[in-house]
C-alpha positions as CSV (number, residue, x, y, z in Angstrom):
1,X,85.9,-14.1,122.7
2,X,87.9,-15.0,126.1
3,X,89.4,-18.4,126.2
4,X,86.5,-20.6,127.7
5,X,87.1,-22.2,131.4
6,X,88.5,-26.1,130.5
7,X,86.1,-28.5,131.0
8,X,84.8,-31.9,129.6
9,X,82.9,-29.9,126.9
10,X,84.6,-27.2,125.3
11,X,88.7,-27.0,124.4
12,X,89.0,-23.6,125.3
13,X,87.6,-21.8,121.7
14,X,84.5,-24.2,121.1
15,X,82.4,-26.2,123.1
16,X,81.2,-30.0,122.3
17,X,79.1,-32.9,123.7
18,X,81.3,-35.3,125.4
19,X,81.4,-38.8,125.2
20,X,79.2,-38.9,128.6
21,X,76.2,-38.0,127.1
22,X,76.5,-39.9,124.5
23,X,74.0,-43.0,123.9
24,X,75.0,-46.6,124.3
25,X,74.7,-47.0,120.8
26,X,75.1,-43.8,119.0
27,X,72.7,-43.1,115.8
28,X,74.6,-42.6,112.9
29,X,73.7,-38.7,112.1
30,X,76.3,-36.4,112.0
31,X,75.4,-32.3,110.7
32,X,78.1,-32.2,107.7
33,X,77.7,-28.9,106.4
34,X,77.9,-30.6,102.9
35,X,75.4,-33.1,103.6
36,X,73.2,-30.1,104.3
37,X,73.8,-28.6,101.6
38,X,72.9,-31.2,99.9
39,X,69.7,-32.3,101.7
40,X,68.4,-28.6,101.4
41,X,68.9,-28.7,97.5
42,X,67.1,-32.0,97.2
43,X,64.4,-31.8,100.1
44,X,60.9,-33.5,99.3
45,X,57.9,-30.9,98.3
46,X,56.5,-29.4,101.8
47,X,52.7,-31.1,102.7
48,X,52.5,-28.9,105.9
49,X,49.5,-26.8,105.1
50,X,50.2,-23.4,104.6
51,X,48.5,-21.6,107.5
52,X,46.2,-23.2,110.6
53,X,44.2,-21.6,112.7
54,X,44.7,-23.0,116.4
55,X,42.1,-23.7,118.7
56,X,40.3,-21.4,120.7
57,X,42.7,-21.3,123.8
58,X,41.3,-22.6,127.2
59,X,42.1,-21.4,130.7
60,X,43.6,-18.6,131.8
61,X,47.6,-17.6,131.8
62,X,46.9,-14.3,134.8
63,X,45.0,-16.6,137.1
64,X,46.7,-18.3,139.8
65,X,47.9,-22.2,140.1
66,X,45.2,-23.9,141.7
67,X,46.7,-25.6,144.8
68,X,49.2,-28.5,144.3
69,X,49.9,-27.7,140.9
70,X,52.1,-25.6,138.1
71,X,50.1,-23.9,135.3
72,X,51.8,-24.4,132.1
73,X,50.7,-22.6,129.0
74,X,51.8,-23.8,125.4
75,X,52.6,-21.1,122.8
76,X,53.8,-23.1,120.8
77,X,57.5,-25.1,119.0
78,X,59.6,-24.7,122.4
79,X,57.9,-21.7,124.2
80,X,56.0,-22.4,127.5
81,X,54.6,-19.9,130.0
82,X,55.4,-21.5,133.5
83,X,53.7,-20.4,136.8
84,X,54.7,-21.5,139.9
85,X,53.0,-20.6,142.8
86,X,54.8,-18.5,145.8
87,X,54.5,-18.8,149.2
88,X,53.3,-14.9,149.6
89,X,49.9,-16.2,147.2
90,X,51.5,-14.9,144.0
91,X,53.0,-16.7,141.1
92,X,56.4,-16.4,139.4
93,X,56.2,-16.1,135.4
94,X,58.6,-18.1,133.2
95,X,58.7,-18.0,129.4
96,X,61.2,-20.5,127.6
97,X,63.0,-20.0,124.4
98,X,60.2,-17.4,123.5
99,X,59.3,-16.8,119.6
100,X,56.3,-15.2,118.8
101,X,58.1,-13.6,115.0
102,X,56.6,-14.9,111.9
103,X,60.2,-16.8,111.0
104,X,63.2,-18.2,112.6
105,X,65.6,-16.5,110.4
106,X,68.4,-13.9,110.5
107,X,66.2,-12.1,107.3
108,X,62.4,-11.7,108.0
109,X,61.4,-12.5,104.1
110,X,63.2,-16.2,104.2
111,X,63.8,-18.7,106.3
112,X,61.2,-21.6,108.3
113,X,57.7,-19.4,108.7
114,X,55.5,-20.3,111.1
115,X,52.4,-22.3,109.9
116,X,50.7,-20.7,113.0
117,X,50.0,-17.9,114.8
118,X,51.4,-18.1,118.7
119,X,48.7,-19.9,120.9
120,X,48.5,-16.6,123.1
121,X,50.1,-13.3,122.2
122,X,53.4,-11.8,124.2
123,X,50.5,-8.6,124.8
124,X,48.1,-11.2,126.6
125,X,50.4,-12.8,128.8
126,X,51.0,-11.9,132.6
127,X,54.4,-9.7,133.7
128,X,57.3,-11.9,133.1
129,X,59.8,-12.5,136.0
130,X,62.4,-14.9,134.4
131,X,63.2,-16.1,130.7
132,X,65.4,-19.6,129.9
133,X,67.0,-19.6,126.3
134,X,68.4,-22.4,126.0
135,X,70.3,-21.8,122.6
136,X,72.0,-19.5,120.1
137,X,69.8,-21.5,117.0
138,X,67.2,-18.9,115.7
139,X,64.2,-21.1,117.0
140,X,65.1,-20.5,120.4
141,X,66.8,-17.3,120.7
142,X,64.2,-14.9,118.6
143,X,65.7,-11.1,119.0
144,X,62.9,-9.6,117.7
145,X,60.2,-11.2,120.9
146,X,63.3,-10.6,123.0
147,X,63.3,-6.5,122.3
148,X,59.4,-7.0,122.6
149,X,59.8,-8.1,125.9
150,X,62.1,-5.2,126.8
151,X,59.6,-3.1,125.9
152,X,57.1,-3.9,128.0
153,X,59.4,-3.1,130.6
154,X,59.0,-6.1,132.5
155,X,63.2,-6.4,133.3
156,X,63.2,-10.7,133.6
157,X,66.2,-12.2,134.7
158,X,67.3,-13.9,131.6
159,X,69.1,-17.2,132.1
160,X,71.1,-18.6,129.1
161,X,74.2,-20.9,129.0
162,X,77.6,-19.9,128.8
163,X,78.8,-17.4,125.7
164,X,75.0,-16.5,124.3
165,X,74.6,-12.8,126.5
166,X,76.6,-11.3,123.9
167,X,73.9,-11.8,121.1
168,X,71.1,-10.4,123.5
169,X,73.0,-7.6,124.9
170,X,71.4,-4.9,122.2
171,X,68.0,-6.0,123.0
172,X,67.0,-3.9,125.9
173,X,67.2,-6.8,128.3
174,X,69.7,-5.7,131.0
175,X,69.7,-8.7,133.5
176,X,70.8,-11.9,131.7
177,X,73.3,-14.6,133.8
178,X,75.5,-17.3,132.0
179,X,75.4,-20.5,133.6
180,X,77.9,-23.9,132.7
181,X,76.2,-26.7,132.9
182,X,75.3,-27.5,136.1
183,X,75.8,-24.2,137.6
184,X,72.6,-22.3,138.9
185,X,71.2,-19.5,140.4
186,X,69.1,-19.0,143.1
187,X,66.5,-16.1,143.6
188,X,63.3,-15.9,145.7
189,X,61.7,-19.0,145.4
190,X,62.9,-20.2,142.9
191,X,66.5,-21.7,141.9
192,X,67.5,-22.6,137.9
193,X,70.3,-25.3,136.9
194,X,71.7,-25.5,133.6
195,X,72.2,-29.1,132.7
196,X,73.6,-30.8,129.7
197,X,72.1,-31.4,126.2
198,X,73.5,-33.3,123.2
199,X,73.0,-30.6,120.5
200,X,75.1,-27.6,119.0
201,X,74.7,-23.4,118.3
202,X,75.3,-21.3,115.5
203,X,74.1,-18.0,114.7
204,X,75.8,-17.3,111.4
205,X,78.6,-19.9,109.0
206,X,81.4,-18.6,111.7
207,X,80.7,-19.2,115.0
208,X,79.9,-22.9,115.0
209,X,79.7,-24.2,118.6
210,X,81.0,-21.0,120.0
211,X,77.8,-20.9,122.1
212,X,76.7,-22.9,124.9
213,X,73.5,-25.2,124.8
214,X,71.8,-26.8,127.4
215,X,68.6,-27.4,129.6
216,X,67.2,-25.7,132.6
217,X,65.8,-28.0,135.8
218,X,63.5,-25.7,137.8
219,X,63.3,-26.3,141.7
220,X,60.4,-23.9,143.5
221,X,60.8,-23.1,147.2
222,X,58.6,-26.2,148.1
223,X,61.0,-28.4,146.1
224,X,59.1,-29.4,143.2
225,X,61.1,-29.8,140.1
226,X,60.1,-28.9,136.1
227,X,62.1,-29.6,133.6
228,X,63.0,-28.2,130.2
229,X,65.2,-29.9,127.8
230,X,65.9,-27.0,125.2
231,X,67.0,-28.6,122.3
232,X,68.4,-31.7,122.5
233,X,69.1,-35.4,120.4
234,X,69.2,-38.5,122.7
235,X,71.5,-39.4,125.1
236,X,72.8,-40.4,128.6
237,X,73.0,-37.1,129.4
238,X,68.5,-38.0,130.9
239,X,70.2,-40.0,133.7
240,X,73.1,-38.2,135.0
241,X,70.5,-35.4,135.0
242,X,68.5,-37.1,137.3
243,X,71.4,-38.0,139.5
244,X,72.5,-35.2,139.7
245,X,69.2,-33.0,140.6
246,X,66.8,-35.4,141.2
247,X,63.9,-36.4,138.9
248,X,61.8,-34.0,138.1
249,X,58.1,-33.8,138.5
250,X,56.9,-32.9,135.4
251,X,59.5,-32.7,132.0
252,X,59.2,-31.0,128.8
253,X,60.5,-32.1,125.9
254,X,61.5,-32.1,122.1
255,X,59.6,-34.7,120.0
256,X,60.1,-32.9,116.4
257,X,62.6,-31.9,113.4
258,X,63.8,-35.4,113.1
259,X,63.6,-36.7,109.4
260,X,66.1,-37.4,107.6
261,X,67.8,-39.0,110.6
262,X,70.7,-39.7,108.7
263,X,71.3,-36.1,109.4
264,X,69.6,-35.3,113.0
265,X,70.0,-38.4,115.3
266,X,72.5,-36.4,116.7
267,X,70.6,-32.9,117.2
268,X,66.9,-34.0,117.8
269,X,65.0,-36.5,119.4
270,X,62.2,-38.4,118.0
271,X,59.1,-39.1,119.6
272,X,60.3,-42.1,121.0
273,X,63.1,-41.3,121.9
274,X,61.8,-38.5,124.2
275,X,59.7,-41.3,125.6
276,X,62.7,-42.9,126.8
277,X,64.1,-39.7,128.1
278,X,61.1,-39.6,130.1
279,X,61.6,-42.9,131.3
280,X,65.4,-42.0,131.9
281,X,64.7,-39.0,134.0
282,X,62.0,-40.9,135.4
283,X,60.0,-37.8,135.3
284,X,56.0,-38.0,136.8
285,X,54.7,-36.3,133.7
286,X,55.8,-35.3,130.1
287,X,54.7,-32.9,127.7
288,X,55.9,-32.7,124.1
289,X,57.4,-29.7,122.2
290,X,59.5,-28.6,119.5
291,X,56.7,-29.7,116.6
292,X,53.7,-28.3,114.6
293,X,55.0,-24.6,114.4
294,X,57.8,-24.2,111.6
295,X,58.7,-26.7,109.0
296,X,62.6,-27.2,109.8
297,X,62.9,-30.9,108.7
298,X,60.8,-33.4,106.4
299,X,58.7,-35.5,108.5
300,X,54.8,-34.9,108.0
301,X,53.4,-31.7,110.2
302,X,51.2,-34.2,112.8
303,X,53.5,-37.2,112.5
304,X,55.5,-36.3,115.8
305,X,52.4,-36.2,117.5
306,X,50.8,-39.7,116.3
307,X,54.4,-41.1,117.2
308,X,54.5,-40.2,120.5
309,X,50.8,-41.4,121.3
310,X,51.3,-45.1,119.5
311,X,55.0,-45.0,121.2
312,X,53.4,-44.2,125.3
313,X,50.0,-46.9,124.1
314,X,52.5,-49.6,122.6
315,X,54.9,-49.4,126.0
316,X,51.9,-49.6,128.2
317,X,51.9,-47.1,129.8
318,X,49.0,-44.8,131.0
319,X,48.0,-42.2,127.6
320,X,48.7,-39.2,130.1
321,X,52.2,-40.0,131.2
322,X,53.0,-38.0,128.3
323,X,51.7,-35.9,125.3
324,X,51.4,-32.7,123.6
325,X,49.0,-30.1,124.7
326,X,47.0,-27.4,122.3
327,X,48.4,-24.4,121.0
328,X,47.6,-21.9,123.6
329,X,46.5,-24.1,126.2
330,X,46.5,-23.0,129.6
331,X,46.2,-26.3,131.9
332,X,47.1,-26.6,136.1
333,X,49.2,-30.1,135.8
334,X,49.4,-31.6,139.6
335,X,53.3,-32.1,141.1
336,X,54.4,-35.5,142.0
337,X,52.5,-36.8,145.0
338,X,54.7,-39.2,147.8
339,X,52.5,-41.7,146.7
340,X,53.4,-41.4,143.1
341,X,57.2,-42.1,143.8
């Protein structure tokens, strides 16, 4: 790999998260690799169920946005179908951190197995214009849906952070740009930032951090503004986003894979805490991800969930500033109105 470009994240051979984005009071976890070790040996029996069936999905992902509004589908863990309307009467198709394989492993007969099948299938959904993969970590960047999607032959521009196109070259996807963070790219109607997360990448025991991570802030031609965290722990990094770009209209974020937080305080959010990242960004509307799909830490399967709602009803705040939508939902969520400033 090329020496990286010096900047307040990475010294030239690895990135980091900088002291910037780093909370006022920083949670004590820290991702020893021994302390994993040692977690994994000892971790409490599983009570996630072994399989659910998932709701039958409402709306539909090939119809158009009704007026005023983005239609945002949940398939579930991080991956969202987005459609934002054009100006021409068509929409523009974006799938984040896709995953639609039975594990997020390097092996498909080990690893986190999904407890789920994907609320809609990658066959059902509409021609895909643009994919976001935030990170290298194998629950976010899923080869296997990535080659899928080549097949189809639907040739998205695939936007990643810095030093993660090598991994995806072999897939069949030929258009995929590398952004720092907060660099972007512009195309018709639509223009994608890469902004800063307080996480970490690894694909395999030797390239720790060798990979970018990050979020994406979405502006359509109209200036409305969605955005989607990736994978991310708590940290100041909600308000210089929101400095920087503006808030955003609507914001998607993590709210599992917490537990023990001796361990992920640095990595994850919890439910909370994405509350507060709301708050931070001072986003219009949330809606929680990263939960209820694989088993990658110990907290119950619908405890994320039940956090968030007691955490927006115990602030006082309105039950639909944010929450989680079902697994293959298909809902039209209204942009911010001048009024709603």
């Amino acid at each position: 790999m090329p020496p990286l470009p010096a900047s307040d994240h990475t010294d030239g051979t690895r990135f980091f998260n900088p002291a910037s984005i780093r909370p006022d009071t920083t949670p004590p976890g820290r991702m020893r690799r021994l302390s994993i070790l040692k977690w994994q040996w000892n971790r409490p029996k599983s009570d996630w169920p072994a399989w659910i069936e998932n709701p039958v999905p409402t709306g539909d992902p090939h119809a158009l946005p009704a007026p005023g509004t983005v239609q945002v589908t949940f398939i579930g863990h991080s991956t969202f179908l987005i459609r934002l309307p054009r100006p021409d009467g068509t929409a523009l198709s974006i799938l984040t951190d896709p995953i639609f394989s039975l594990r997020c492993s390097p092996f498909s007969f080990m690893g986190p197995r999904r407890v789920r099948a994907p609320g809609r299938a990658l066959a059902d959904l509409p021609r895909i214009d643009v994919v976001l993969v935030s990170h290298a970590h194998y629950d976010h960047m899923d080869l296997p849906t990535l080659r899928a999607l080549a097949r189809r032959g639907d040739d998205p521009l695939v936007v990643t952070p810095l030093c993660n196109a090598r991994f995806m070259r072999a897939t069949g996807l030929r258009r995929i740009m590398e952004l720092d963070w907060w660099q972007s790219v512009a195309m018709p109607d639509l223009q994608v930032t890469c902004t800063p997360a307080r996480h970490g990448a690894a694909r395999t025991p030797f390239d720790h951090n060798k990979s970018l991570w990050g979020g994406f802030m979405l502006r359509d031609a109209a200036g409305h503004r969605l955005f989607f965290a990736g994978d991310t722990a708590h940290g100041r990094h909600w308000g210089l986003i929101r400095d920087r770009l503006g808030a955003p209209d609507i914001a998607l974020l993590p709210i599992g894979a917490y537990d023990p937080r001796e361990l992920m305080a640095g990595v994850h959010t919890t439910p909370e805490e994405a509350l507060e990242g709301l708050r931070q960004l001072e986003a219009h509307h949330g809606i929680g991800m990263h939960f209820g799909t694989f088993r990658l830490t110990d907290e119950p399967m619908d405890e994320p969930v039940r956090r968030l709602a007691r955490a927006v009803q115990d602030t006082g705040l309105p039950p639909d500033v944010m929450g989680v939508m079902d697994h293959g939902e298909c809902r039209d969520i209204a942009w911010r109105q001048p009024d709603d400033a």
